[in-house]
N, C-alpha and C positions, 0 to 999 in steps of 0.2 A: 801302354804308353807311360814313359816315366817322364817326370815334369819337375824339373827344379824350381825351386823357388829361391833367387840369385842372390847372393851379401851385394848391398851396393856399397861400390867403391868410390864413388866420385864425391870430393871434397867441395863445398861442407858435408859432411856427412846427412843422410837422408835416414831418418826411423820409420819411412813407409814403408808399406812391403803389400803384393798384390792381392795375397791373402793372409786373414789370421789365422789362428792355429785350429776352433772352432768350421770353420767355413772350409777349410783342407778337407776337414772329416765330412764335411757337407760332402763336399765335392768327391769324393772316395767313395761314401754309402752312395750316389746318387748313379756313380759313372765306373761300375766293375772293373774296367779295362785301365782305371788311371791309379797311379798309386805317384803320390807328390813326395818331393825329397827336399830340405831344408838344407841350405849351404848353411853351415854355422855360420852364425853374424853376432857379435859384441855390438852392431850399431841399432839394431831394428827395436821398434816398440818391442814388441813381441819375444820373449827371452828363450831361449833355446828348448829350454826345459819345458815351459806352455806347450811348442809347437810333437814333444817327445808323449805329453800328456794326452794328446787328440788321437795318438798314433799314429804321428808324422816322423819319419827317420829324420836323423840330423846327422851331415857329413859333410867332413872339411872339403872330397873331391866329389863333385858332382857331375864331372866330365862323362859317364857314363847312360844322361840321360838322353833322353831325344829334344825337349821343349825346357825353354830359359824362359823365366817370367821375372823381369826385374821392374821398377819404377822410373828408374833417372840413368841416364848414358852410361853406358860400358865402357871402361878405359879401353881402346885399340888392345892394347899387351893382353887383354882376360877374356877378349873375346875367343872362342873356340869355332874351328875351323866346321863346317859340314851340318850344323846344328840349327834349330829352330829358335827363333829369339821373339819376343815382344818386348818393349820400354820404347819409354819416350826418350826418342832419336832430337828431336828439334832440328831435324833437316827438310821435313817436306818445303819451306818457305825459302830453302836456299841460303840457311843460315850460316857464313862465313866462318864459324868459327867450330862446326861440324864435321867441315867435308872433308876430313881427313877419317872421321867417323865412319861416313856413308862409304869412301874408298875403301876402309880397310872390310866393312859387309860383303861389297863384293868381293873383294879380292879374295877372303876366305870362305866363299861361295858360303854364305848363310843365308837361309831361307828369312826374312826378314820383318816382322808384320811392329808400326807402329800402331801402340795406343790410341793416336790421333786419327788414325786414320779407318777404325773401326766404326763405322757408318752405317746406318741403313739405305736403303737404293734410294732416296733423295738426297744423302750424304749428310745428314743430321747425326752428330756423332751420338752412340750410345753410351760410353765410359768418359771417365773423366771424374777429374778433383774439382772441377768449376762450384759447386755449392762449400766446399771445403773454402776455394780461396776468398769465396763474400764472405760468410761467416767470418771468418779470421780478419777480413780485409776491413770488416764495419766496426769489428770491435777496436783494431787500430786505431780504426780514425777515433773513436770516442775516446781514445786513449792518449793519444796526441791533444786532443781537446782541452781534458785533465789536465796535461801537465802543463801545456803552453797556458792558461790559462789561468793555472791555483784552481782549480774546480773541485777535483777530487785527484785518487792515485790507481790506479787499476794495473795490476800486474801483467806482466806479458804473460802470451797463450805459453810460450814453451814450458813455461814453469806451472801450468794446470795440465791436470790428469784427464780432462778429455771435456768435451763439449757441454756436459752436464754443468760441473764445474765453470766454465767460464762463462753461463748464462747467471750462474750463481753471483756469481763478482757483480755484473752488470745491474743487476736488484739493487746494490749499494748503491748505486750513485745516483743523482738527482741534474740533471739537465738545464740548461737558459732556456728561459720560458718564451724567449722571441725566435729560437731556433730553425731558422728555416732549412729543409736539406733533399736534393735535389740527385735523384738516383737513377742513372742511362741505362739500358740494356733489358731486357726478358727472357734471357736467357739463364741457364743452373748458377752462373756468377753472380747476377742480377736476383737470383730467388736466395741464395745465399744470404745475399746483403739483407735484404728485406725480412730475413729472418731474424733477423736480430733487432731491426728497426721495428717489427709486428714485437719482438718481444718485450722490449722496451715501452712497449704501449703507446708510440708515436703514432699520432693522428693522420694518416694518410689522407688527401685531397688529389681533388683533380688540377691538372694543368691551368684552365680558365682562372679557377678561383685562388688556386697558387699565386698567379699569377698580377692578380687584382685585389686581394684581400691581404688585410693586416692581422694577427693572428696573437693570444693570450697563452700558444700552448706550443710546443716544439709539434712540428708536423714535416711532410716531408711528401714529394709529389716522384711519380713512377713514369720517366716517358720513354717509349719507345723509337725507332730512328727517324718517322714520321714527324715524331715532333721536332726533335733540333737536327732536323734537315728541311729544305723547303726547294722545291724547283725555283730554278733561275730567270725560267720565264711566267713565272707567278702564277701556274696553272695547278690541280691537287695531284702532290705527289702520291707514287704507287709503291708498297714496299717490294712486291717483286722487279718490278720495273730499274727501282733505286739498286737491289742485291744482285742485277744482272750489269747495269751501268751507271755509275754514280757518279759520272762527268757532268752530269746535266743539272747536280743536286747544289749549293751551299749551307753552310751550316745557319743554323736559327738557333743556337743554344745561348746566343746573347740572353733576347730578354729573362731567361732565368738566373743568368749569372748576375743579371741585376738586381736581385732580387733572394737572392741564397747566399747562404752565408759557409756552407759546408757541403760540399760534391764528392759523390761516392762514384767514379767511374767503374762498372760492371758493365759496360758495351760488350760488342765484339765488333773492330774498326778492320775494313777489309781494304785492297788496295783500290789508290784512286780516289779512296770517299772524301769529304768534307774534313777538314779539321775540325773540333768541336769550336776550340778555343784558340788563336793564335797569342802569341806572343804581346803585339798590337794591341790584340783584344783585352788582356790582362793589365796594358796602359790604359787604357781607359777609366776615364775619371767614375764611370756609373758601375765599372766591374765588382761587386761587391764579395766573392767568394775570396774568403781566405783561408779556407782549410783544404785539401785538396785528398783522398783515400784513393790514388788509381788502383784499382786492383786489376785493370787491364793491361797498365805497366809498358806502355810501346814509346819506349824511349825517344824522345826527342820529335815527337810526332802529333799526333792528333789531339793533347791535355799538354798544352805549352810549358806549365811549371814542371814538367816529370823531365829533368835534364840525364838523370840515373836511376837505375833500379838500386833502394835501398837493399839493405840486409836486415834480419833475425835480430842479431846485435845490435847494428842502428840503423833501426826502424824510419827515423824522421828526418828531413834539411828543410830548409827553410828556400824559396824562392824568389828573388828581390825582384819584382814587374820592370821596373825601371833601368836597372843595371844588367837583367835579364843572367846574372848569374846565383852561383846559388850564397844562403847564406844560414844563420843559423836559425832550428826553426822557428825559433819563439823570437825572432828580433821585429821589431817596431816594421809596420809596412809591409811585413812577407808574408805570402803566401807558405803555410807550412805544409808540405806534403811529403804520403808514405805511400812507397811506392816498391814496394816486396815483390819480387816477383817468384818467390816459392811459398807463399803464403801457407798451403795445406799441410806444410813440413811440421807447422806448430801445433799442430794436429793430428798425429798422427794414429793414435789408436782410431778416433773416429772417419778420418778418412781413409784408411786400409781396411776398418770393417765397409762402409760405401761402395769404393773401389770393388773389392771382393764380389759383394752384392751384385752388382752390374756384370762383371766378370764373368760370375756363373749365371748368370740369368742369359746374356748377350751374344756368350762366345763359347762356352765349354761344350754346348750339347753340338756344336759344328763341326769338333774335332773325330765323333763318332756316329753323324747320320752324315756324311759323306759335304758334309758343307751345303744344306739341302738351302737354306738361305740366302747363299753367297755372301757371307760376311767377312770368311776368311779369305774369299777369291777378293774383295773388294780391298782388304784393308794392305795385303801382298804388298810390297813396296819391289824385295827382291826374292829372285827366285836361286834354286842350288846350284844352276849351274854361271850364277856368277851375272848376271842380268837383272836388269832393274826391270819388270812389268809394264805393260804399255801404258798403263793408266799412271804410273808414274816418269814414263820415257822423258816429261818434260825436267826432269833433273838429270837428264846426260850431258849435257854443257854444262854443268854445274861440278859435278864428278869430273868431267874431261879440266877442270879448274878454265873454261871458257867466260862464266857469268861470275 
């Protein structure tokens, strides 16, 4: 089985790549039958010559392999007709500005398997940059802190050489001692975050005492959906109950916004659920958070100030409660928030070596025990003869451009 490993082309340019040049060789010694091939790329971490040093070929046409593994969307023009593909599509959720993507899949009957949708039989995905985009996404916000504030100056991640490095930075700076900071989710985005927050030496508390206690030291409380959600009819919510229907739930994230001065959103917000924070809510006179890190990033939806996803370049806007548009971020009264939504991009050796890791631990040995798991049956979006798979049929109105 010959297996490219794809230049991406989609603007801004991406330095991730699914494997490094080290983990290729993993994957080679491990699996006789695979030998990987390296499209030359100018953009990737990884320089051409690394990936020639492992005894990974490198060549400009790669058309002759069977399996493409890239990171981020394939232009329509580069996709190749008949061929095995993985990267993240961003179509499974019927995203509008894809489905000329997902069309042109079938249309050149590509066997089609998204990143996202690589699961185990509860559908708990295995791969994924989620710990990449907390990390990146906590140091932001501390970052944003700095500047809006004269505190200190912390350099962006793109310009550090990999995650060692930019814990290093973080050691230089010294924190407000009244700091309170208030972090959603439990999930690899959410553990991300808190990696930085653990390293930082930030005193972690529980909810209660967060909540009621006055505090000499930056700390910082961890809640799950349980907590800033609450049933409507005041009875104890259940989280499965809530992850199966969440009409029944409203949000409870008020009392900590009264009481935090800086929220790191790492949720994962599904349809239907509670808003955390409205719009409304951020008029309110007791609303006290004015620094905002969504690293969830669901534009105009569930963290009322996230009006855009920022960029690499400019990280930060400012969000005026009152006028409800945006403004700059350090102005008198705003909410400042960063709001990336490719966060792991600034990251990149360390998150393609992760990536990698998962990759082969999760999905490689399926390509040659006959898929004894069902991972690759599960994660199948389309098949070669031009067919989206039953388990994703609910994206044929979508492709028919019907939704």
């Amino acid at each position: 089985m010959k297996i490219a490993l794809i230049k991406e082309r989609k603007n801004p340019p991406d330095r991730r790549v699914v494997f490094s040049p080290r983990k290729c060789q993993e994957v080679m010694e491990t699996f006789s039958e695979a030998k990987i091939i390296a499209e030359s790329s100018e953009v990737r971490f990884f320089k051409d010559k690394a990936y020639q040093k492992y005894g990974v070929e490198v060549k400009n046409d790669v058309s002759d392999c069977d399996v493409f593994l890239g990171v981020k969307e394939v232009p329509v023009e580069s996709l190749i007709p008949n061929k095995k593909y993985f990267f993240f599509s961003h179509t499974i959720k019927k995203q509008p500005y894809n489905r000329k993507l997902l069309q042109a899949i079938l249309k050149n009957k590509i066997e089609f398997f998204d990143h996202e949708t690589i699961v185990k039989e509860n559908n708990a995905r295995l791969i994924g940059f989620g710990r990449y985009a907390g990390l990146v996404g906590a140091y932001n916000g501390f970052r944003a802190l700095g500047l809006r504030d004269g505190l200190f100056e912390l350099p962006k991640v793109e310009t550090l050489h990999d995650l060692k490095e930019m814990k290093l930075e973080l050691d230089k700076i010294t924190l407000p001692q009244d700091l309170k900071i208030i972090l959603s989710g439990t999930g690899k985005v959410a553990k991300g975050a808190k990696e930085i927050l653990d390293h930082l030496q930030i005193h972690e508390v529980s909810d209660t005492v967060y909540l009621t206690s006055t505090f000499t030291e930056p700390v910082f409380c961890l809640i799950d959906v349980m907590e800033y959600n609450r049933r409507k009819d005041g009875k104890a919510g259940v989280k499965d109950e809530f992850y199966k229907d969440p009409t029944g739930y409203e949000s409870n994230f008020m009392p900590y916004a009264k009481v935090s001065d800086f929220f790191i959103a790492g949720h994962f917000y599904g349809n239907d659920a509670p808003y955390l924070f409205t719009r409304e809510d951020a008029k309110h006179p007791d609303f006290n958070i004015n620094l905002v890190a969504d690293i969830s990033c669901d534009v105009d939806g569930p963290v009322a100030s996230t009006l855009r996803a920022s960029t690499i370049a400019d990280p930060f806007y400012g969000y005026d409660p009152i006028s409800e548009k945006e403004t700059e971020f350090n102005a008198k009264g705003a909410i400042t928030v960063m709001a990336v939504d490719n966060l792991p991009c600034e990251l990149p050796k360390d998150a393609s070596e992760g990536f990698g890791h998962m990759f082969l631990k999760y999905v490689m040995s399926s390509f040659f025990n006959g898929d004894e798991d069902g991972i690759l049956a599960r994660a199948r979006m389309t098949t070669s003869e031009g067919k989206l798979t039953e388990r994703f049929s609910y994206l044929q109105d979508f492709v028919d451009g019907k939704d």
